[in-house]
C-alpha positions in Angstrom: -128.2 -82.6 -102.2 -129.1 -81.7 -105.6 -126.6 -83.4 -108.2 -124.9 -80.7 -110.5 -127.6 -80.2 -113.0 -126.4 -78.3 -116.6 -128.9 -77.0 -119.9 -130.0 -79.8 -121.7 -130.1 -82.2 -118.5 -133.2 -84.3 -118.5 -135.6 -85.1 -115.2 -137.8 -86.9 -114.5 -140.7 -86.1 -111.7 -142.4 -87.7 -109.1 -145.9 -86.4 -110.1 -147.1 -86.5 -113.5 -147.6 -83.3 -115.4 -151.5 -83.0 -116.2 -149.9 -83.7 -119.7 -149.5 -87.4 -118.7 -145.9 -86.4 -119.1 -142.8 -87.0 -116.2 -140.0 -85.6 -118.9 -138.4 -82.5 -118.4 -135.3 -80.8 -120.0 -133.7 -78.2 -118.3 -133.8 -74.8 -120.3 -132.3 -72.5 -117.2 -129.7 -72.3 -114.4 -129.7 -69.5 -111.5 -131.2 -69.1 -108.4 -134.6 -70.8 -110.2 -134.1 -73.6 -112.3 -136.2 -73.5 -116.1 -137.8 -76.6 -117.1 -139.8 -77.4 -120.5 -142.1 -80.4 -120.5 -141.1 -82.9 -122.9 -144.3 -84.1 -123.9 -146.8 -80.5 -123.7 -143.5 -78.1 -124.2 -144.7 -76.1 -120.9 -142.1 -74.2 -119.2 -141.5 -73.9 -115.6 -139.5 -72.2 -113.2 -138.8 -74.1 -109.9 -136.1 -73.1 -106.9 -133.2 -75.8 -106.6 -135.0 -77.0 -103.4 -138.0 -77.6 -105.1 -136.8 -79.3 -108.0 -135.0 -81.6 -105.2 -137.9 -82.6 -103.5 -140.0 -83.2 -106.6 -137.1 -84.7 -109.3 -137.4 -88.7 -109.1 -134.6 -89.1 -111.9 -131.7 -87.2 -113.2 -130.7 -88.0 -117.2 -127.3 -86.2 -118.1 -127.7 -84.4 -121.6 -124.8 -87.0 -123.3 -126.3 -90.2 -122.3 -129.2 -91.7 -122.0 -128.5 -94.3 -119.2 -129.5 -93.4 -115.7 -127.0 -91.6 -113.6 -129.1 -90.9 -110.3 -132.0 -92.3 -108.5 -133.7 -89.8 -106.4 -135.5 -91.3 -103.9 
């Protein structure tokens, strides 16, 4: 189950972008979810299932601790 996910929420991925980066911030909500690399500023639209499979780490926006491990 994905966790509630909000704008400014930070992910990390199991795959590294070709970037070399794993950091994502979360730009969109719907049935898609927007992403924007951290590192390269790429953007991304995945579904909510696919941003499940692939997320490895889920950063609220207000802290900087981690709040769940997705493995």
């Amino acid at each position: 189950m994905l966790p509630e996910i909000n704008i400014g929420d930070h992910v990390e991925m199991r795959k590294p972008h070709p970037c070399g980066g794993t950091r994502w911030v979360v730009v969109r909500l719907g049935a898609d979810i927007g992403l924007v690399c951290l590192t390269c500023q790429h953007r991304i639209l995945l579904s909510r299932r696919e941003l499940n499979r692939r997320m490895k780490l889920w950063l609220a926006k207000d802290t900087e601790v981690e709040q769940t491990r997705h493995d």
